[in-house]
N, CA, C and O atoms as CSV, one atom per row, in Angstrom:
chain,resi,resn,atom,element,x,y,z
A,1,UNK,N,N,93.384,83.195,82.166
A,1,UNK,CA,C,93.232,82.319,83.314
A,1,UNK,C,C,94.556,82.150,84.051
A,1,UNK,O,O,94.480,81.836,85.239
A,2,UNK,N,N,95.731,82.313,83.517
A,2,UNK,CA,C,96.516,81.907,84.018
A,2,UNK,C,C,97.549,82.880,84.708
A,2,UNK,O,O,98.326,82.415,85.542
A,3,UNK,N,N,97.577,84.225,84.379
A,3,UNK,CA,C,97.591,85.688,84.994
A,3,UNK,C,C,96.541,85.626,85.942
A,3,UNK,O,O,97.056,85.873,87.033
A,4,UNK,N,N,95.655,85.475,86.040
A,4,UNK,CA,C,94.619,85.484,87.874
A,4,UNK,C,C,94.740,84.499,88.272
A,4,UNK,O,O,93.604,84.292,88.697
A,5,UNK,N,N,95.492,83.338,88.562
A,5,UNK,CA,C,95.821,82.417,89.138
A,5,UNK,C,C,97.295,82.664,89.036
A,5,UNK,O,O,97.962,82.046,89.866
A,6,UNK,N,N,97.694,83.131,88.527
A,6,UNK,CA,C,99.509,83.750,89.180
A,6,UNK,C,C,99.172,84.761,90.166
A,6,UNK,O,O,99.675,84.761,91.290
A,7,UNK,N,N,98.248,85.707,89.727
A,7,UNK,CA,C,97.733,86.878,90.844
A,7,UNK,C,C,97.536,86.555,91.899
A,7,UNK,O,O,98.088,87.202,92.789
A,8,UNK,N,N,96.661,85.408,92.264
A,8,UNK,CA,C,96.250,84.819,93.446
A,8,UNK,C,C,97.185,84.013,94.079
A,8,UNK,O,O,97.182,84.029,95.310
A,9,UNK,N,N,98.340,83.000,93.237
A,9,UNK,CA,C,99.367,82.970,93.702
A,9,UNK,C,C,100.204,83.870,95.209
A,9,UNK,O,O,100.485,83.669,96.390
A,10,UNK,N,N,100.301,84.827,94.241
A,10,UNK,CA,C,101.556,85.585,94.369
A,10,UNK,C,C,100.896,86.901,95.505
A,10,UNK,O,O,101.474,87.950,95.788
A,11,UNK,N,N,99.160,86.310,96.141
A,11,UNK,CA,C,98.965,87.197,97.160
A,11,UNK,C,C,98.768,86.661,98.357
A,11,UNK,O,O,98.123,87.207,99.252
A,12,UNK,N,N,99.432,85.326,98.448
A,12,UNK,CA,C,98.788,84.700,99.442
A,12,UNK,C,C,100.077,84.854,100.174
A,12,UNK,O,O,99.999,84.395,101.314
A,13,UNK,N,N,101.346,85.403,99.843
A,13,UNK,CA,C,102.136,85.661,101.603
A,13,UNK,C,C,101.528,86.596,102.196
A,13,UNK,O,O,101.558,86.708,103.422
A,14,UNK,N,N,100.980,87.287,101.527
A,14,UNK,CA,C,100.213,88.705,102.159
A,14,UNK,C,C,99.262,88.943,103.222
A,14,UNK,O,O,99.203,89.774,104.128
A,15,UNK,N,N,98.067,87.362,102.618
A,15,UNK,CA,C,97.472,87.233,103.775
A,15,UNK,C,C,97.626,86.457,105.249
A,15,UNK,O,O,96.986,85.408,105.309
A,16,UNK,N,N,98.197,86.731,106.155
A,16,UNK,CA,C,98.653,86.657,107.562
A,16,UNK,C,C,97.257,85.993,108.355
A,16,UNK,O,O,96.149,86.430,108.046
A,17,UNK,N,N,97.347,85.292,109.027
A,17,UNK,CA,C,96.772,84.543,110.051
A,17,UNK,C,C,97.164,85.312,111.618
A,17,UNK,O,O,98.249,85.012,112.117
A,18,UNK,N,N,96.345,86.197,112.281
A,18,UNK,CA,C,96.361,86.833,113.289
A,18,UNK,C,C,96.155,86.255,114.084
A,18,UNK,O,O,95.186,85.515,113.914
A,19,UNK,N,N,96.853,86.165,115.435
A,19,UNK,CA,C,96.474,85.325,116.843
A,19,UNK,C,C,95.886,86.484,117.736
A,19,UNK,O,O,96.083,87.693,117.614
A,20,UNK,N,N,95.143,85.839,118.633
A,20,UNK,CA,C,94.331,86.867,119.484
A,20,UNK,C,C,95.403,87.487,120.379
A,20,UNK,O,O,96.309,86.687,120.613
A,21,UNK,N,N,95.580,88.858,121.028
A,21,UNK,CA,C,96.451,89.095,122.144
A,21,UNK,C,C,95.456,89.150,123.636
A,21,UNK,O,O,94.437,89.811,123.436
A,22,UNK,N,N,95.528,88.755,124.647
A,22,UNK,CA,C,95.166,89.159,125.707
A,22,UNK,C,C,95.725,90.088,126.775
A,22,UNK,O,O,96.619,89.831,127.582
A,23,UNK,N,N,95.017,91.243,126.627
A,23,UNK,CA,C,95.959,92.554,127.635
A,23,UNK,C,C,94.967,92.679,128.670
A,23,UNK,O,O,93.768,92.852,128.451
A,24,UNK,N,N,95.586,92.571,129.979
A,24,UNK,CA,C,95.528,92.843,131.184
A,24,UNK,C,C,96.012,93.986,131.631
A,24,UNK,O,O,97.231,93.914,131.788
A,25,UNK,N,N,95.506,95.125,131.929
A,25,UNK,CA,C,96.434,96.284,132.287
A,25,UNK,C,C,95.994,97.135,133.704
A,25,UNK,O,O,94.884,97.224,134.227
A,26,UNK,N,N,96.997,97.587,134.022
A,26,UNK,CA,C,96.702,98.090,135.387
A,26,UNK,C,C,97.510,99.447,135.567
A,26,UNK,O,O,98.711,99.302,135.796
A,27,UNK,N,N,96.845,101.213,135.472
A,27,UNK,CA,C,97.730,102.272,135.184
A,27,UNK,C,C,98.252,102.550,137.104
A,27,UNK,O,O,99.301,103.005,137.560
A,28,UNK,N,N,97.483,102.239,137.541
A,28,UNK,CA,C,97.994,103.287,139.360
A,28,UNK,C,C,97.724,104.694,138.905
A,28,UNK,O,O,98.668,105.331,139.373
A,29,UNK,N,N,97.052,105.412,138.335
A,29,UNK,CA,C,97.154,106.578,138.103
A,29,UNK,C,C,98.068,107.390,137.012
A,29,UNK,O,O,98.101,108.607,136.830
A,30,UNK,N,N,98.730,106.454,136.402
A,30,UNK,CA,C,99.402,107.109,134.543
A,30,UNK,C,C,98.640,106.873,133.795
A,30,UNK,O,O,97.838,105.972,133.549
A,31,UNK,N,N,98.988,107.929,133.353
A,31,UNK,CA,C,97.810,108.016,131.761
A,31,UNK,C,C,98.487,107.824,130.325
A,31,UNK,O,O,98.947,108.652,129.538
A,32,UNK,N,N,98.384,106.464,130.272
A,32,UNK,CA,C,99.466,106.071,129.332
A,32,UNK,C,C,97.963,105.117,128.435
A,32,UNK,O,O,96.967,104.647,128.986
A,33,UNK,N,N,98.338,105.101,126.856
A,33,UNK,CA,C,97.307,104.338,125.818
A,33,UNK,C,C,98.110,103.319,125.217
A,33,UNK,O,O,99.204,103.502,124.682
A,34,UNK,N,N,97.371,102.004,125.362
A,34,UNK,CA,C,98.200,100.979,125.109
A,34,UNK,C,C,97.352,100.507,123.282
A,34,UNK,O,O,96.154,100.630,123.029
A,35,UNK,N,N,98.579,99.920,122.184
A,35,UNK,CA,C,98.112,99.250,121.004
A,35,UNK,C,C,98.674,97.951,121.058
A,35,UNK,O,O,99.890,97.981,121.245
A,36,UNK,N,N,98.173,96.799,120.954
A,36,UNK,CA,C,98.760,95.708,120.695
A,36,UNK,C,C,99.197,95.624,119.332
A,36,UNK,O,O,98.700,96.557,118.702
A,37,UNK,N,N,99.920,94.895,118.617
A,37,UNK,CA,C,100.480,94.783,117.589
A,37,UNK,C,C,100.607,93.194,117.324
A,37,UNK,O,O,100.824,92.543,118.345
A,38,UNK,N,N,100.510,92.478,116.142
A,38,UNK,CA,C,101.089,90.994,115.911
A,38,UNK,C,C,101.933,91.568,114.640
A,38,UNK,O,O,101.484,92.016,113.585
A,39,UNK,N,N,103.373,91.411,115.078
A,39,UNK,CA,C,104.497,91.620,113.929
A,39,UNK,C,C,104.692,90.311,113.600
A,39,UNK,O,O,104.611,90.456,112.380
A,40,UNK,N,N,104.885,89.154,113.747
A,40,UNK,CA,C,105.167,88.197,113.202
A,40,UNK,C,C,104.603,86.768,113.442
A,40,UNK,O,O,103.490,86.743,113.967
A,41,UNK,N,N,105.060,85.825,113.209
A,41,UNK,CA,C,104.118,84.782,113.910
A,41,UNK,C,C,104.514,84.224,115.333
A,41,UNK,O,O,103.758,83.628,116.100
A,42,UNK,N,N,105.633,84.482,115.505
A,42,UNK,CA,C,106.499,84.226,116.668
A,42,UNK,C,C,106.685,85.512,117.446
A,42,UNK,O,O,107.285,85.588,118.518
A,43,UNK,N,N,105.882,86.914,116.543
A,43,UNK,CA,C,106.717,88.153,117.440
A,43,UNK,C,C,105.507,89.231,117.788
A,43,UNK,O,O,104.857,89.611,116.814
A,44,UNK,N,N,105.163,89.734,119.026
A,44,UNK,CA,C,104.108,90.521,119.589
A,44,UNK,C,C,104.555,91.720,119.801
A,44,UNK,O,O,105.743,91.693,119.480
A,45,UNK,N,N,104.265,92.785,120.171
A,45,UNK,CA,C,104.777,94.387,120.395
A,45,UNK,C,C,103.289,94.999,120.823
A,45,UNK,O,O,102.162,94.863,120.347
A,46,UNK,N,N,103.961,95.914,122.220
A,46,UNK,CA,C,102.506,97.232,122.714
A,46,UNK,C,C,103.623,98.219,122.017
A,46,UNK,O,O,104.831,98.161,121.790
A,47,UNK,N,N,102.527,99.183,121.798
A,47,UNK,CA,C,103.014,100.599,121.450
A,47,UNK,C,C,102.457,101.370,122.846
A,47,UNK,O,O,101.227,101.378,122.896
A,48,UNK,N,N,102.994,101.891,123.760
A,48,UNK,CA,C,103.001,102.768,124.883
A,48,UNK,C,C,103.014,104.270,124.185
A,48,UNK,O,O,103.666,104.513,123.169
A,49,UNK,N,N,102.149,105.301,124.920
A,49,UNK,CA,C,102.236,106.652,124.562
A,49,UNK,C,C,101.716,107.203,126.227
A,49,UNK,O,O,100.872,106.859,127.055
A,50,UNK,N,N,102.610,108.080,126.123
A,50,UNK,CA,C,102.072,108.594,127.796
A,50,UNK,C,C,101.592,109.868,127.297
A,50,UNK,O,O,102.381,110.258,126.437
A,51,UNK,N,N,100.634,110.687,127.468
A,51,UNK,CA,C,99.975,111.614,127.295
A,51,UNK,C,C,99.769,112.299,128.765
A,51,UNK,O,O,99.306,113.438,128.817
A,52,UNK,N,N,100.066,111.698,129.783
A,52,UNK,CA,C,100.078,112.600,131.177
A,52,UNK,C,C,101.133,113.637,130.870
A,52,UNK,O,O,101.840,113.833,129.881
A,53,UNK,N,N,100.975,114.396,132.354
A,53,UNK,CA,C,102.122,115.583,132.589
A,53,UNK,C,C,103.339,114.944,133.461
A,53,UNK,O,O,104.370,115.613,133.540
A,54,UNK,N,N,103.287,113.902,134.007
A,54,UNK,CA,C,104.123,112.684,134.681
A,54,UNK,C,C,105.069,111.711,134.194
A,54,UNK,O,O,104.221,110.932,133.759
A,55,UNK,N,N,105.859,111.305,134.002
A,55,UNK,CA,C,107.108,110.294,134.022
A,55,UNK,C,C,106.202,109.176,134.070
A,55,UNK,O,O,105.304,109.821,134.612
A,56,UNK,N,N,105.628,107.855,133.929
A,56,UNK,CA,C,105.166,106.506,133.787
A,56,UNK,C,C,106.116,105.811,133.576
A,56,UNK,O,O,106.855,105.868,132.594
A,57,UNK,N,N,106.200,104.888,134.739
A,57,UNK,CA,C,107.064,103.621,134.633
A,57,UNK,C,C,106.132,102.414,134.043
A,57,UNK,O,O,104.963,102.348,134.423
A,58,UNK,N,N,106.516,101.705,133.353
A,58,UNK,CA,C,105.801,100.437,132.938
A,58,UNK,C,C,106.730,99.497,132.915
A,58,UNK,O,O,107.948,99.679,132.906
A,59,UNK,N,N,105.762,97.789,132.898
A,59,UNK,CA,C,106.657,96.827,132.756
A,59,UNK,C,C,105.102,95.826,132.085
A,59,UNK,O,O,103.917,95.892,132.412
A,60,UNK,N,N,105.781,95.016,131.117
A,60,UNK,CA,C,105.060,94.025,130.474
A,60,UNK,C,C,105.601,92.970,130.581
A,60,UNK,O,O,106.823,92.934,130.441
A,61,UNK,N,N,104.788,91.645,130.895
A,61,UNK,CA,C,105.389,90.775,130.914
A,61,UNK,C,C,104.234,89.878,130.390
A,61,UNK,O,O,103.150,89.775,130.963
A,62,UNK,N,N,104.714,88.985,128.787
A,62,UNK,CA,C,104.315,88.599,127.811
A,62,UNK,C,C,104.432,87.066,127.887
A,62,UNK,O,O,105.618,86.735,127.903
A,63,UNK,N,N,103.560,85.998,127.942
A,63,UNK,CA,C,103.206,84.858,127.988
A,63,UNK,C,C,103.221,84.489,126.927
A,63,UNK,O,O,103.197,85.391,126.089
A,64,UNK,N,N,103.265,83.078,126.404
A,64,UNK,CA,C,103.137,82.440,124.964
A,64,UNK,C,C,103.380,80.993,125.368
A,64,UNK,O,O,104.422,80.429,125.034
A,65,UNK,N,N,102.258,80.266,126.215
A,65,UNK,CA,C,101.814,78.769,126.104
A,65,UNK,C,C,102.985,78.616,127.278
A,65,UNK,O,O,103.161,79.198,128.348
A,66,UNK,N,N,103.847,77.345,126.437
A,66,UNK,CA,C,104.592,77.200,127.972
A,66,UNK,C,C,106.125,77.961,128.048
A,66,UNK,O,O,106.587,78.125,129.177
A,67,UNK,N,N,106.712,78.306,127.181
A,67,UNK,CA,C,107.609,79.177,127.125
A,67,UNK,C,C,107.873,80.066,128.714
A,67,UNK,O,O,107.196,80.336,129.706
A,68,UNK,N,N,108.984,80.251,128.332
A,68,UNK,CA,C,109.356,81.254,129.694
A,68,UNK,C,C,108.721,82.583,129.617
A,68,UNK,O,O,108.957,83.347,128.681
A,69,UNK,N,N,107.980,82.850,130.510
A,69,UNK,CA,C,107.308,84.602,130.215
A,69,UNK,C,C,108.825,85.589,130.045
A,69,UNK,O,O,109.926,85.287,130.506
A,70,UNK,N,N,108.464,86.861,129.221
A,70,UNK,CA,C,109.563,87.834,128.906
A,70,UNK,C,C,108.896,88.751,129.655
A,70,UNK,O,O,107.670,88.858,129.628
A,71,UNK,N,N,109.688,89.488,130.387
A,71,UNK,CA,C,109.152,90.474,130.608
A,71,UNK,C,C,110.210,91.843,129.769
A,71,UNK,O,O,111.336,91.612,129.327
A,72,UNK,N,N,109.532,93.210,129.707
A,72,UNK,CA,C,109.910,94.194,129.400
A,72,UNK,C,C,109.821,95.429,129.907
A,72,UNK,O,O,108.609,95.443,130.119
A,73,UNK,N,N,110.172,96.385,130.229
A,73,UNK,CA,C,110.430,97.750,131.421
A,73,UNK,C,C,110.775,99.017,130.273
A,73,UNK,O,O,111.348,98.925,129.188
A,74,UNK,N,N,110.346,99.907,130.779
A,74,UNK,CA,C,110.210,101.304,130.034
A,74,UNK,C,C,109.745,102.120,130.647
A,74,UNK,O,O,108.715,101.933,131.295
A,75,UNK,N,N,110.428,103.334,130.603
A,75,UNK,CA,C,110.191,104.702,131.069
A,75,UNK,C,C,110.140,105.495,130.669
A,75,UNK,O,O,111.134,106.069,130.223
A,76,UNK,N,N,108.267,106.232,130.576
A,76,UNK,CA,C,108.220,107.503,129.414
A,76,UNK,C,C,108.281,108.484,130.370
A,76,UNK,O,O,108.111,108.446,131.588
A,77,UNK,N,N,108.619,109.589,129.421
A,77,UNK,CA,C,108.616,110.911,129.822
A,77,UNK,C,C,107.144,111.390,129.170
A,77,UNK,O,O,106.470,110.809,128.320
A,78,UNK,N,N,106.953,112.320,129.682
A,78,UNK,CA,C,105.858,113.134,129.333
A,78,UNK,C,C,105.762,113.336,127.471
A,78,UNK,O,O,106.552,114.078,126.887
A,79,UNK,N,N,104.856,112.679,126.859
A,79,UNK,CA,C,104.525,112.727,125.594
A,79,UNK,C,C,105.099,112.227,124.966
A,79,UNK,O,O,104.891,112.581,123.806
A,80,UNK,N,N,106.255,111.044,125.124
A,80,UNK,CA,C,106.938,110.558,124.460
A,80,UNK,C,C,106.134,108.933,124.260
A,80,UNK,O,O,105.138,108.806,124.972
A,81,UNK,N,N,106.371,108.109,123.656
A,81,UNK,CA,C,105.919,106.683,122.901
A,81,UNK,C,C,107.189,105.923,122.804
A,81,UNK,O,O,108.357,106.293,122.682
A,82,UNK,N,N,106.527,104.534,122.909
A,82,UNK,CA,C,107.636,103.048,122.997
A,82,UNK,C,C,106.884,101.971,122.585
A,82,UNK,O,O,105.681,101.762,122.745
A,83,UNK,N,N,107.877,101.192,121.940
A,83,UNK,CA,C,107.555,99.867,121.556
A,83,UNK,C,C,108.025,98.873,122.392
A,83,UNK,O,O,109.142,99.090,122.863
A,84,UNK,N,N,107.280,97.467,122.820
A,84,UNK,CA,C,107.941,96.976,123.486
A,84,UNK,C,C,107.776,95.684,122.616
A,84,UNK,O,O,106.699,95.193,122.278
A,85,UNK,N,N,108.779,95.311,122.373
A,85,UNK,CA,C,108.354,94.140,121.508
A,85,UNK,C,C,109.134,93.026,122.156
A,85,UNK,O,O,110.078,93.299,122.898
A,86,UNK,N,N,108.664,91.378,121.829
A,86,UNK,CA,C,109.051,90.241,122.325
A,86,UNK,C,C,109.223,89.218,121.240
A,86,UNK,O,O,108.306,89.033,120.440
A,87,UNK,N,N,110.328,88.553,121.169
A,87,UNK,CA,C,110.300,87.314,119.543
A,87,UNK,C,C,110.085,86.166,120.876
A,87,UNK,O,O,110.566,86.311,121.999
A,88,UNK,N,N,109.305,85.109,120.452
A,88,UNK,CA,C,109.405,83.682,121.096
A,88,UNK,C,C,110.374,82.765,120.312
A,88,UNK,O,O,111.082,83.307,119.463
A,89,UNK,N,N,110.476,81.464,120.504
A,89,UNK,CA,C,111.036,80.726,119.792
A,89,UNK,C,C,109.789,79.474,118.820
A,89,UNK,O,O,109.932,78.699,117.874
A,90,UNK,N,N,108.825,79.808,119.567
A,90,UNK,CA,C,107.515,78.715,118.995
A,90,UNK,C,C,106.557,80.261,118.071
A,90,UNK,O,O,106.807,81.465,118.024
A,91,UNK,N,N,105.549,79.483,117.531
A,91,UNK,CA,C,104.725,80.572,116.790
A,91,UNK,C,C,103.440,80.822,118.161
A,91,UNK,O,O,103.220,80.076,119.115
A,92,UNK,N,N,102.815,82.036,117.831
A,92,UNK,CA,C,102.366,81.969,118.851
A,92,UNK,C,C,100.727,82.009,118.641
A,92,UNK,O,O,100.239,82.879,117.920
A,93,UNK,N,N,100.390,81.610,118.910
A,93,UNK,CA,C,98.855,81.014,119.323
A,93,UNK,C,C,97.913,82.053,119.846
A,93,UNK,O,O,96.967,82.623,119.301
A,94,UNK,N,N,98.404,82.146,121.006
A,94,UNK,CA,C,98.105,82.992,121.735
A,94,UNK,C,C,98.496,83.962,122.999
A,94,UNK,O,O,98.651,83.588,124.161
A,95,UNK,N,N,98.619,85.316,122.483
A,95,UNK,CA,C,99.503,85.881,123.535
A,95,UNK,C,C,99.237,86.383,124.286
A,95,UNK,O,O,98.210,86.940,123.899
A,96,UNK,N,N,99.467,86.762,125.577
A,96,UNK,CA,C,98.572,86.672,127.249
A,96,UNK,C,C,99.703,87.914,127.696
A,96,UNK,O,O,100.580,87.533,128.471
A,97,UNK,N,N,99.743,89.133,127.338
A,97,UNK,CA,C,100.405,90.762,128.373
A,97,UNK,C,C,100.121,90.601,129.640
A,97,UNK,O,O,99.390,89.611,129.645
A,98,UNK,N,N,100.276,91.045,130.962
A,98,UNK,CA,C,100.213,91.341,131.497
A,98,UNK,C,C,100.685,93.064,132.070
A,98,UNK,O,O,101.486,93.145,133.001
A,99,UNK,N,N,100.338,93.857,131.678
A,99,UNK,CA,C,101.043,95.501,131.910
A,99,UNK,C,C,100.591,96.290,133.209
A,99,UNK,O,O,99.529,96.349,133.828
A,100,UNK,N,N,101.146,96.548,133.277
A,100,UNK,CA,C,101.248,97.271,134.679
A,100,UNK,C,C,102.042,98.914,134.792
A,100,UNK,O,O,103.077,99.017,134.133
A,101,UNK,N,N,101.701,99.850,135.393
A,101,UNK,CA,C,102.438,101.028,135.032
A,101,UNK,C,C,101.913,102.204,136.074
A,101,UNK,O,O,100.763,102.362,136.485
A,102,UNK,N,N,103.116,102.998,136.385
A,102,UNK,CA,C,102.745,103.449,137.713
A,102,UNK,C,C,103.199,104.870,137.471
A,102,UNK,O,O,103.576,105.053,136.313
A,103,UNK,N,N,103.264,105.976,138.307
A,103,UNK,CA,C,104.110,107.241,138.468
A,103,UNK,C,C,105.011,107.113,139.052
A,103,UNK,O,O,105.020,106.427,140.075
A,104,UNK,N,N,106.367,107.916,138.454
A,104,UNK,CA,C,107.546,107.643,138.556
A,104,UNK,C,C,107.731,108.632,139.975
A,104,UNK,O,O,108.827,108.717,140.530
């Protein structure tokens, strides 16, 4: 009894409490695939992959309640991938992207 109640202990940092992300996205014609990510409780990340034959400019700009929005900017080249990640200073609840991304 007391080995499966250390077990169960000792798994509960493991299980994580996920906040919803809300992505808004808008390409103009790049063909770029967006992943949301929750890295931490305070910290959000897209994974960007451009799969066009084109240069894609992007910019995200990441909400979290009343906090100052972050925004973030990146420029793929053809087949290359990016992380864009953001830490807040509060945990976040709920996180609200806004992405946007155009031809360079």
């Amino acid at each position: 009894m007391k080995k499966t109640c250390c077990a169960l202990i000792a798994l509960l940092p493991l299980t994580a409490v996920a906040y919803p992300i809300e992505l808004e996205k808008q390409f103009n014609g790049a063909e770029v695939s967006v992943t949301t990510q929750e890295v931490d409780h305070n910290m959000g990340a897209l994974l960007l992959y451009n799969y066009g034959q084109t240069e894609a400019e992007c910019k995200a700009v990441f909400r979290n309640g009343p906090e100052a929005p972050r925004t973030r900017k990146v420029l793929l080249a053809p087949g290359q991938s990016s992380n864009l990640t953001v830490k807040f200073s509060r945990s976040i609840i709920r996180l609200r992207v806004q992405l946007t991304c155009g031809l360079k």
